[in-house]
N, C-alpha and C positions, 0 to 999 in steps of 0.2 A: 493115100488118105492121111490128112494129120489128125494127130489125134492130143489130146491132154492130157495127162496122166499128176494126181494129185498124191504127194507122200506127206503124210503126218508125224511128226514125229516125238510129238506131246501128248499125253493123255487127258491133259489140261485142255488145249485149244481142240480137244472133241469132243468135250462133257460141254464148253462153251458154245460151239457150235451145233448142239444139241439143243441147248437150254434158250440161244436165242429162238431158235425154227419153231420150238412150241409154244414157248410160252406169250409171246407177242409179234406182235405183224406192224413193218416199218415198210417207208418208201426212200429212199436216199437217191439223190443225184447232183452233180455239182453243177453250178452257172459257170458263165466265162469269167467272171470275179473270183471264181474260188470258194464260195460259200455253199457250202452242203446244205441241201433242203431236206428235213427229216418231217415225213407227213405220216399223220399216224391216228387212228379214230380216240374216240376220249372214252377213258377208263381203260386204256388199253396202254401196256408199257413202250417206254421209249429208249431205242437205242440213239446216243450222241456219242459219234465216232470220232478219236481224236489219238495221233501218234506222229512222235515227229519224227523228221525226216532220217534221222539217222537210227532208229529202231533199237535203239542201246536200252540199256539196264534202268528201269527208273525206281526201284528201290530203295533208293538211297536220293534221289532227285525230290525238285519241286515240280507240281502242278498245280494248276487253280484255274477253277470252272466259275465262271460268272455267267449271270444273264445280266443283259444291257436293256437301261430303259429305253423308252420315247427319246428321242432327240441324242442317244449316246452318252446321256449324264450321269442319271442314277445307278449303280451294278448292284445288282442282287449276288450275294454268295451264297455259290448254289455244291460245293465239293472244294474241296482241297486237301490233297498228301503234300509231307512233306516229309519225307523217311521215314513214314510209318506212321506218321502222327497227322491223322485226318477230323474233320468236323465232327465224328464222332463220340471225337474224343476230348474236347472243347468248343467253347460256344463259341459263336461267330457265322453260321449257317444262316439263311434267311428263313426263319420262321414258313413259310411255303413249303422249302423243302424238306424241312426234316421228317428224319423218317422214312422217306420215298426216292433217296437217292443210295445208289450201291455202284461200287467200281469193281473191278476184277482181280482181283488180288493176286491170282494164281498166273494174271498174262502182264503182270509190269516189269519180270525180268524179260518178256519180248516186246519190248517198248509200247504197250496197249494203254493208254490212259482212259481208255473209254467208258463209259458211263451207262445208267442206266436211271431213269425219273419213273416211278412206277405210279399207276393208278391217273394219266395223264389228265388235269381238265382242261377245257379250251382257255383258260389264263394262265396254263402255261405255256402258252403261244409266246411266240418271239426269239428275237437274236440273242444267241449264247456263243462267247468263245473261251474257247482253250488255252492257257499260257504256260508257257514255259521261261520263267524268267531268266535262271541262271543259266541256260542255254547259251552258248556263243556264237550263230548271234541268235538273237531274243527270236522263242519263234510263237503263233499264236496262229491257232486256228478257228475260223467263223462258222456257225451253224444256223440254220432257220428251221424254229420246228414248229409245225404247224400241226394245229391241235384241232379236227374237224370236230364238231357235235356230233352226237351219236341218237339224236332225237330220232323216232320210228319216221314221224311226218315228214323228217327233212332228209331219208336218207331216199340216196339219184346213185344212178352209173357213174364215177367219173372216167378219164380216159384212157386206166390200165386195165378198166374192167372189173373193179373191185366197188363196193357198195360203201361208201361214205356218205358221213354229212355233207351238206350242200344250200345253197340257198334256194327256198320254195320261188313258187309261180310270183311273178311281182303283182302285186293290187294297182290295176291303174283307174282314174277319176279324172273326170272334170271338174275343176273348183270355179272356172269365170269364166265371162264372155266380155271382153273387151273393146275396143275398136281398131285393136292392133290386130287380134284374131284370138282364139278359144285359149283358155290355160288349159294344160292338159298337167299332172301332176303321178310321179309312178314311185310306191313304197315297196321296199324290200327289208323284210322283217327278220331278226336273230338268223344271219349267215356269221359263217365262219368260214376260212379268213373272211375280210373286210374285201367285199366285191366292188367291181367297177360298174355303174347305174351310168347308162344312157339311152339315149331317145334317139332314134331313128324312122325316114318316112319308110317309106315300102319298099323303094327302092334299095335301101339299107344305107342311106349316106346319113350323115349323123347328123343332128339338129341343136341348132344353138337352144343353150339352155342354161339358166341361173345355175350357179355352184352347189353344188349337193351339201342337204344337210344331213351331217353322220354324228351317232350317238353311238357309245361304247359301254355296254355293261357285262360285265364276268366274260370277256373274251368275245360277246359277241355283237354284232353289228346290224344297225338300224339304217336305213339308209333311203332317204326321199330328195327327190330331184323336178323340177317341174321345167317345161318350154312351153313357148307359144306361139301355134300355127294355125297357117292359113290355109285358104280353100286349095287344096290340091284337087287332082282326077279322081281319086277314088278316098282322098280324108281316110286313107287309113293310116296308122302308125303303130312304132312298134317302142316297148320299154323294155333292152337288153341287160341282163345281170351277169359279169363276166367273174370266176375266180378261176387264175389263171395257174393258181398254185395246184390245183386241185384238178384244173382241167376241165370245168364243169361252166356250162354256159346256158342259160335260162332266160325265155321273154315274154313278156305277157303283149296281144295284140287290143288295139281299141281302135273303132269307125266314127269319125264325129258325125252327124248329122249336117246333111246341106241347111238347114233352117237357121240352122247355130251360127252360120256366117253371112246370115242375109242382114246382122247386128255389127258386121265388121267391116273394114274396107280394105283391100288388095293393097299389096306396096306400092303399085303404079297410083294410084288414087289417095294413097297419102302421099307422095312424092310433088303431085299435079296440085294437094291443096298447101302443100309445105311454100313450091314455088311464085303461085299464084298469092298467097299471103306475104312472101319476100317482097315479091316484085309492087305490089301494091302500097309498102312500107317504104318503096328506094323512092314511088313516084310520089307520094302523098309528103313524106319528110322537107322536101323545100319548100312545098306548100303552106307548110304548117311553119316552117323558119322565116318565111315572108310575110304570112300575117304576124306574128310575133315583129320583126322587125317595124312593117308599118304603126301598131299600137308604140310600138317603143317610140319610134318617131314622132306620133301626134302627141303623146305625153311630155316629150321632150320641148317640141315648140308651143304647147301650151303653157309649160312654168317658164318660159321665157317672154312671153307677151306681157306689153307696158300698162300701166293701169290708166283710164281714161282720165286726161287734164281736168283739171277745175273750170267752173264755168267764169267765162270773159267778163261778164258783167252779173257779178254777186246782187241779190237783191237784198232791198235796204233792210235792217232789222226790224224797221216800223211797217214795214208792209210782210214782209213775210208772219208778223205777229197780227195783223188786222184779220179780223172775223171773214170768213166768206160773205161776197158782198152778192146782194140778190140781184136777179137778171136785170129785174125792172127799174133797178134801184143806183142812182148816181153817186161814185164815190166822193164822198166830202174830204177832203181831207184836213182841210183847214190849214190857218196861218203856221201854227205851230207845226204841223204835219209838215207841210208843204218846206218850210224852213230845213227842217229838219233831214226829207226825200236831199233838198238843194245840198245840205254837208255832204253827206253819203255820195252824192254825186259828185 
């Protein structure tokens, strides 16, 4: 049988080993990137474990502990020694932490830079690393500490067995009835971490759905998503809330109502009047470019037509100026008239 057998041989790293076991409860495990996940309830202390590779003397070394904002820009300083000369002992600390951060004093001759953030809340959540600058070569190591809520309502199982915060049942509604098919709309209120919200049928395959809207206050997470479906076999669906940090998976189920889709039409039936409105647009369109051509046409030969000739024979000024002469009545025209009719002729 093998067996293990552990020798100590500091009286330091057993009062240490001690004082973590009681006083606070961590979860630590690396990904395949190298980054340590440290999960830990809020109000409760955090160990961030950091030592480099070659476990030499850091006494007389530098380190410096930062947290990393959003996007990798902004660093919060969160510890630094530098042969004995720590944040406590000059300003430069981020305001956050002071006060609530402590190092080991007694394990930096066994290369232990490690940390401790006491009284955690969930905005201390996020990516912290470790550096070691005058190291040759430079070394630096990555942490994720996740700060669950410690609220009574929202504490669940997660998957080592231990009672964390968690994100509650999701609220799901219907907000419309469209002619696409039903909105169906699912809220998940102050989780911590930031869960992944989707929709699925019954089946459990996922369902397309508009981009989730998420709202961030004091570490914790708001988080609403809607899709919209159509008549299935049974109209039921399901709204999943996944934190995968934590292990913990939560869904709230909802049944539409067959009545609710007697207001909507099938893909096939908007497919058939999408087609049917094409195809009636491809044959109607020359139709409509031929009467358009023929108006253009008769307009065209209209401002080209001649204007009718003058008449052959103008009538004389002395008769076109004479009174209407009556039915009965014979025109006189007299010597002078008559003269006159004769020039014009």
């Amino acid at each position: 049988m093998l067996g293990v057998s552990l020798q100590i041989t500091s009286p330091e790293i057993v009062f240490s080993s001690i004082f973590l076991l009681l006083t606070f409860y961590w979860i630590a495990h690396g990904d395949a990137d190298g980054v340590v996940k440290v999960i830990v309830t809020e109000e409760s202390d955090a160990l961030l474990p950091c030592s480099p590779s070659t476990r030499e003397n850091l006494q007389d070394k530098l380190f410096d502990w930062k947290k990393v904002g959003q996007g990798g820009g902004t660093q919060h300083q969160v510890f630094m020694w530098d042969s004995a000369v720590h944040y406590d002992r000059h300003s430069g600390q981020s305001e956050q932490f002071k006060g609530r951060v402590s190092h080991f004093q007694n394990e930096l001759k066994h290369g232990n830079a490690s940390i401790v953030i006491r009284e955690t809340k969930v905005i201390d959540s996020g990516s912290y690393i470790c550096v070691f600058p005058r190291l040759k070569p430079l070394q630096t190591f990555h942490i994720e500490l996740v700060v669950v809520g410690c609220d009574p309502c929202l504490k669940l199982e997660n998957k080592y067995g231990e009672t964390a915060g968690a994100a509650p049942e999701p609220c799901t509604s219907i907000v419309d009835v469209t002619e696409l098919g039903v909105v169906l709309k699912c809220d998940v209120r102050g989780a911590s971490p930031e869960p992944k919200v989707e929709w699925q049928d019954s089946g459990g395959s996922v369902l397309h759905a508009e981009d989730p809207q998420v709202s961030e206050r004091g570490g914790r997470y708001d988080v609403s998503i809607q899709t919209t479906v159509s008549n299935t076999s049974n109209n039921r669906f399901h709204c999943v809330a996944t934190q995968q940090l934590i292990g913990h998976r939560v869904q709230a189920n909802i049944t539409v109502s067959e009545k609710l889709f007697e207001e909507t039409f099938t893909e096939a039936e908007i497919n058939a009047q999408f087609w049917v409105g094409f195809i009636s647009g491809v044959f109607a369109l020359p139709v409509v470019l031929a009467l358009f051509a023929v108006m253009k046409f008769i307009r065209k030969c209209c401002k080209k037509r001649p204007a009718a000739p003058p008449h052959p024979f103008p009538l004389p000024r002395l008769i076109r100026n004479q009174p209407p002469i009556h039915p009965h009545q014979s025109p006189d025209l007299g010597e002078q008239s008559m003269e006159s009719f004769l020039v014009h002729m």
